[in-house]
C-alpha positions as YAML, in Angstrom:
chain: A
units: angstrom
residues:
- id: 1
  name: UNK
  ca: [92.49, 65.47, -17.78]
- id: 2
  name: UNK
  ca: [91.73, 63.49, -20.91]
- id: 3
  name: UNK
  ca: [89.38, 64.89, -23.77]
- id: 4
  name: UNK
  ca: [86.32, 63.65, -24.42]
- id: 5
  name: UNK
  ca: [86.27, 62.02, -27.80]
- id: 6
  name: UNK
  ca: [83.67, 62.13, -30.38]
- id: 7
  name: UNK
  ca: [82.76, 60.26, -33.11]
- id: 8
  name: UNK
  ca: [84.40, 61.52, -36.39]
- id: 9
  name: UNK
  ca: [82.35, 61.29, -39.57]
- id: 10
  name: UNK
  ca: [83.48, 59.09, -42.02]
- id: 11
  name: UNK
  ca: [85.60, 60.37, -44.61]
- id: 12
  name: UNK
  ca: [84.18, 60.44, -47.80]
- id: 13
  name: UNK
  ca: [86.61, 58.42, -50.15]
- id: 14
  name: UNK
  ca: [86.38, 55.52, -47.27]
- id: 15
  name: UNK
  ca: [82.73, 55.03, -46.95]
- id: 16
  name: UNK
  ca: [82.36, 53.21, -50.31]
- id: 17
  name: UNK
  ca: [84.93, 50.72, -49.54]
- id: 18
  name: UNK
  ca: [83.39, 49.97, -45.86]
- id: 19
  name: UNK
  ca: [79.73, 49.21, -47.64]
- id: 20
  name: UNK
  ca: [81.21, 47.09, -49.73]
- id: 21
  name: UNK
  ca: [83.49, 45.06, -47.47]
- id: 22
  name: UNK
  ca: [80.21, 45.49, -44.90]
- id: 23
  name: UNK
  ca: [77.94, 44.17, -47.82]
- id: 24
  name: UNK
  ca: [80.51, 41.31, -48.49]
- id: 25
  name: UNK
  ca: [81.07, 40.45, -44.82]
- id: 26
  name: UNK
  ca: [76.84, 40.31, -43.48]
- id: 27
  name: UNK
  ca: [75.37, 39.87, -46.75]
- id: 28
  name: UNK
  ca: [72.37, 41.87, -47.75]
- id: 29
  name: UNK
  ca: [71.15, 44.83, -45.42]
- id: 30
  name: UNK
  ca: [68.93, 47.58, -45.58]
- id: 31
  name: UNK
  ca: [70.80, 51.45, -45.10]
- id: 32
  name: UNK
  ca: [69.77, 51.87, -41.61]
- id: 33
  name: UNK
  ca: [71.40, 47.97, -40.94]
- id: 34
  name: UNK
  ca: [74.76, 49.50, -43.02]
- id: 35
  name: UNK
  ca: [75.07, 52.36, -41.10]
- id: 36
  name: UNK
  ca: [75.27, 50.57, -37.89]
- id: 37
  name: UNK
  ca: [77.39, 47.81, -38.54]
- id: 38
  name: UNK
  ca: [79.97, 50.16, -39.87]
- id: 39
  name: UNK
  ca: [79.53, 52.25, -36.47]
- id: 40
  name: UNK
  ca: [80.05, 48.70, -34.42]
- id: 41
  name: UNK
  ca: [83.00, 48.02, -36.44]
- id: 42
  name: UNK
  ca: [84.62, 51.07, -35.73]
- id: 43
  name: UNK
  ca: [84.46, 50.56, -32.25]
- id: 44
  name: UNK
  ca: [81.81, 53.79, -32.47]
- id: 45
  name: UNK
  ca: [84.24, 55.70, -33.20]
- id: 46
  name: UNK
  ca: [82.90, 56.69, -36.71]
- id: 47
  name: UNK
  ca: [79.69, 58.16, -36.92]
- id: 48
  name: UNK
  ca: [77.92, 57.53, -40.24]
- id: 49
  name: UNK
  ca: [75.34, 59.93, -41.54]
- id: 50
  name: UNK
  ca: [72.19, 58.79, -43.61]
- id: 51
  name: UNK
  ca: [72.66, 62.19, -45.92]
- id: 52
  name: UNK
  ca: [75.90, 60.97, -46.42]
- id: 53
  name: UNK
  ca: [75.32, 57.49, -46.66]
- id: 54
  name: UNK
  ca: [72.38, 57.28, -48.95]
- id: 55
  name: UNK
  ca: [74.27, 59.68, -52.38]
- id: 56
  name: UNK
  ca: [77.22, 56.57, -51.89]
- id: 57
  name: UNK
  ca: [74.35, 53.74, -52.23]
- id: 58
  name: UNK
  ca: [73.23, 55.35, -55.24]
- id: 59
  name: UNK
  ca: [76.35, 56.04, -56.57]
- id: 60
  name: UNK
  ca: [77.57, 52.19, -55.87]
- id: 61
  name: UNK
  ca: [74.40, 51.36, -57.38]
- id: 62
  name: UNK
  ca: [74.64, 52.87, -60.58]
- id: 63
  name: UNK
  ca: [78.22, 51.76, -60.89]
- id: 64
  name: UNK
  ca: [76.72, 48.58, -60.36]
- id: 65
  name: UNK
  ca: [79.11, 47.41, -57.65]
- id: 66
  name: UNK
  ca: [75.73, 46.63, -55.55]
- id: 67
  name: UNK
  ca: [72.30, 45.97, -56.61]
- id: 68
  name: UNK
  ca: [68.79, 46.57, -54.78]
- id: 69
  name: UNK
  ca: [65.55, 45.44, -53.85]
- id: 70
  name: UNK
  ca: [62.96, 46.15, -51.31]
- id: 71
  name: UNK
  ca: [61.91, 43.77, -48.52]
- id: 72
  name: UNK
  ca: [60.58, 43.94, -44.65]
- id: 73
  name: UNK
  ca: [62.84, 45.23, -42.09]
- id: 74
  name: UNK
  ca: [63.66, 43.49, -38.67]
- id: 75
  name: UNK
  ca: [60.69, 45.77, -37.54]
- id: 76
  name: UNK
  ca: [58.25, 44.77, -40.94]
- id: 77
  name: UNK
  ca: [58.79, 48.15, -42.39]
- id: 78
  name: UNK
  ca: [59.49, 48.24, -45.88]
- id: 79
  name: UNK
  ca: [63.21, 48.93, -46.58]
- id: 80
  name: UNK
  ca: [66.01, 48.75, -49.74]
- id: 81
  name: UNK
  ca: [67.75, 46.25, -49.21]
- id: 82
  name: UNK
  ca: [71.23, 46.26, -50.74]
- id: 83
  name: UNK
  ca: [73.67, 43.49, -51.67]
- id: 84
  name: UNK
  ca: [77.08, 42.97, -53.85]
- id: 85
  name: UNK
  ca: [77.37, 42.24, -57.11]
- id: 86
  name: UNK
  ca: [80.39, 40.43, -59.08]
- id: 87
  name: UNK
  ca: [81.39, 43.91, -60.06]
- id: 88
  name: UNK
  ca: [81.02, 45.10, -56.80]
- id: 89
  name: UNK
  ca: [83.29, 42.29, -55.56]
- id: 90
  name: UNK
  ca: [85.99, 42.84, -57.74]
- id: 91
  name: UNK
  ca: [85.49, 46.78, -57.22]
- id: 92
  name: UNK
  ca: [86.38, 45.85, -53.14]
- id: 93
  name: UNK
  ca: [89.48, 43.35, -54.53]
- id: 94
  name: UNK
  ca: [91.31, 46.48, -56.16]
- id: 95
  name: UNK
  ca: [90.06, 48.93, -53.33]
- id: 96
  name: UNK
  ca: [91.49, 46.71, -50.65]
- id: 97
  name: UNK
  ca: [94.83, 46.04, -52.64]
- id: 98
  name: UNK
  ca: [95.52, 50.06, -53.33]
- id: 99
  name: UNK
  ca: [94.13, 51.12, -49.46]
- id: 100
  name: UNK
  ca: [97.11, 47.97, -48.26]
- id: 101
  name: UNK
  ca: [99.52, 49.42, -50.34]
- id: 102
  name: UNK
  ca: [98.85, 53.37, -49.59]
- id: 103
  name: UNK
  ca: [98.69, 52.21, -45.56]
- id: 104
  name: UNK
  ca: [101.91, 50.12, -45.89]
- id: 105
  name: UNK
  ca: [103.29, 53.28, -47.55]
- id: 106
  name: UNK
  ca: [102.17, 55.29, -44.42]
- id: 107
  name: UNK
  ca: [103.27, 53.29, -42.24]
- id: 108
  name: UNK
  ca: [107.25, 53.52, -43.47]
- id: 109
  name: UNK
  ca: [106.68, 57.42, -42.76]
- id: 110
  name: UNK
  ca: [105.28, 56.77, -39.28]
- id: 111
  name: UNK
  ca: [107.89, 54.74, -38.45]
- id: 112
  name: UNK
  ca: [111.41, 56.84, -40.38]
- id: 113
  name: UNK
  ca: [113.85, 58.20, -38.18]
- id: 114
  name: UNK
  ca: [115.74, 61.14, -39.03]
- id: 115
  name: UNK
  ca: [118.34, 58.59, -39.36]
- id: 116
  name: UNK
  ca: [117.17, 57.18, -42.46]
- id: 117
  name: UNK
  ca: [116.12, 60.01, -44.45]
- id: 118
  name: UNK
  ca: [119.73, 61.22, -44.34]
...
């Protein structure tokens, strides 16, 4: 019989990449909007909490990768909307090259043989 599985909760040093990449991809979105497009993209397998999500906006935000404003939801309710900036864009450039480069890296482990660490 085959476990049920659950969402896992993002992991905290990958969350800031997927807003940005998220941010570059769909353009401006409000939290809420952020949150679920990373969910869809997972496949909902990752479950991503707004008291998690919310300390990374700020934190992106005051690093200036991604800038603000406030503006009417889907549903007219008044929501921060938050988009990339230039820094933010080059931010995701050197996130994206050291995240190929660490998975690559992984992946020579996954795939050794006793063989070839001899």
């Amino acid at each position: 019989m085959e476990a049920a599985r659950t969402k896992a909760d993002v992991r905290q040093g990958t969350l800031a990449l997927m807003v940005l990449k998220t941010l570059e991809v769909l353009g401006p979105l409000h939290g809420y909007g952020i949150a679920r497009r990373i969910e869809q993209i997972s496949g909902d397998l990752l479950a991503v909490n707004q008291g998690t999500l919310y300390p990374v906006l700020l934190k992106l935000e005051q690093e200036g990768s991604i800038a603000s404003e406030w503006g009417a939801s889907e549903h007219n309710r008044r929501a921060r909307f938050y988009r990339l900036t230039r820094a933010g864009r080059r931010q995701l450039q050197a996130e994206t090259r050291d995240w190929e480069q660490t998975a690559a890296i992984i992946g020579r482990f996954f795939a050794a043989k006793a063989e070839d660490l001899r």
